[in-house]
Each structure stands twice: as C-alpha cells, then as structure tokens.
N, C-alpha and C positions, 0 to 999 in steps of 0.2 A: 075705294082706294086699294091699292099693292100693297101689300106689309107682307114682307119678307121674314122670317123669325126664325132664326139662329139658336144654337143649342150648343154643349159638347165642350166649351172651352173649359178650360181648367188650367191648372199645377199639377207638373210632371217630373221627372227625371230622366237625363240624359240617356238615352237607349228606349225609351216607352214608347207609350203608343197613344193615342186620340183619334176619338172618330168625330167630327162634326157633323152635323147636321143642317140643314136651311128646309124649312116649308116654303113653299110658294103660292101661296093660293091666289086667287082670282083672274091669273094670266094663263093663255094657250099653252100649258105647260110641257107636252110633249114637243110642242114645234119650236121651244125656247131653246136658247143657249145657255147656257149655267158657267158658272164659273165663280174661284173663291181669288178673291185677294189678301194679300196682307198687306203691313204696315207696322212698323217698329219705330218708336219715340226716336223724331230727327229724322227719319229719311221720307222718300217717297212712297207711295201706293204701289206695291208693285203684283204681275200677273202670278199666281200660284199654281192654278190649274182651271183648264175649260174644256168644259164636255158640249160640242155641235154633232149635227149633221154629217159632219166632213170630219165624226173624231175628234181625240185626246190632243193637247197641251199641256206640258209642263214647263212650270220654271226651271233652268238650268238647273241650281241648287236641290232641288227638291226630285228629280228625276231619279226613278227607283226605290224613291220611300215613301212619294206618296201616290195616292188612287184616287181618282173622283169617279163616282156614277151617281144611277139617279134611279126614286122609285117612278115612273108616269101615274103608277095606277092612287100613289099619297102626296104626291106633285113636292118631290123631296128631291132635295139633292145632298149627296155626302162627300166627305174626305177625310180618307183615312188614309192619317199621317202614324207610319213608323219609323225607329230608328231616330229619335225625334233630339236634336241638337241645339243647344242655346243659343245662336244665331236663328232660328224658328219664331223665336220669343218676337209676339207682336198681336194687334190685332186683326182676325181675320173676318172678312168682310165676304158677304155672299152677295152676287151680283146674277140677274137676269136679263137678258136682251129678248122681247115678246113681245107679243099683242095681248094688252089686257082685254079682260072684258069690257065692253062696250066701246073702245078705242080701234080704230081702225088704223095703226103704225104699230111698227115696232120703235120701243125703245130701250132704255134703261132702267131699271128698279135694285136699288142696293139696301140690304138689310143693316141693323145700327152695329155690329159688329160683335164679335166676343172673342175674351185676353184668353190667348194660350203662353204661358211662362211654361220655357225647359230651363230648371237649373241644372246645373253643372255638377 
C-alpha cells in the first residue's frame, strides 16, 4: 500500500515561516508529480503548489511565498511556505500522481493531511 506521511504543520504567526514535508514511499517517485493542497473549515480543496515534468504551479494567493521541491534520492517532497498570513490557516494535504509498485497506471495517492494555523 502508498502511505504518504506528512510532517511540518504547526502554529505560527503572521510573517513566519513552515516547511512541510510529505515522504512517498513505494511509488516511482522521481517520474511522480507532487503537489500540496489545502483546505480550510467550509470551503473547498483547493491547488497550493505542483512540481511535474513540465515545472512549478502555484496558487494565485500563495505566488511568491511559497516553494515546493523535492528530495528523488528520500522520495520527499517539501513546501516552504513564507510570509505566512491567516487566510493560509487550513489543512494541507500532500498529493501524488504515480505508478506504485506493482501497479502498472498512474494514479492518485493523498496523504491524511496536517493543520497549519497563522494567527494574526
């Protein structure tokens, strides 16, 4: 099984900083696409940042404060969020699109998520 395991979240204040982290293990992890989501109590899931093949995404809001990359060689992926503002407050969820092992498709794998609060 894919168990994706998340790290990093915490309690901040407005201007700081967090780095998260996501391990990947048992999927083709250099040929994956990564990316984080978030979500805040009441609205939708929405995109934060994805690292392909083809380059970076970001979310509008988050453009310029934050960064995602990735280790290949500990099948990690990070994001490091600065500048960090109470509108951020949510939980972030680490996603993979891969080929696990022993599965011959790419799909989906989402880690169970971890609370970042910026207070004010």
């Amino acid at each position: 099984q894919v168990q994706l395991v998340e790290s990093g979240g915490g309690l901040v204040q407005a201007g700081g900083s967090l780095r998260l982290s996501c391990a990947a293990p048992g999927i083709f992890f250099s040929t994956a696409t990564m990316a984080w989501y978030r979500q805040a109590p009441g609205n939708a899931r929405e995109l934060v940042a994805l690292l392909s093949s083809s380059g970076t995404k970001y979310g509008d809001s988050v453009k310029g404060r934050f960064s995602i990359s990735r280790d290949n060689g500990q099948n990690t992926v990070f994001l490091q969020m600065n500048r960090l503002e109470p509108e951020d407050t949510g939980v972030y969820y680490c996603n993979a699109n891969a080929r696990a092992f022993g599965s011959g498709s790419r799909r989906d794998y989402w880690g169970q998520g971890t609370q970042v609060t910026v207070s004010s």
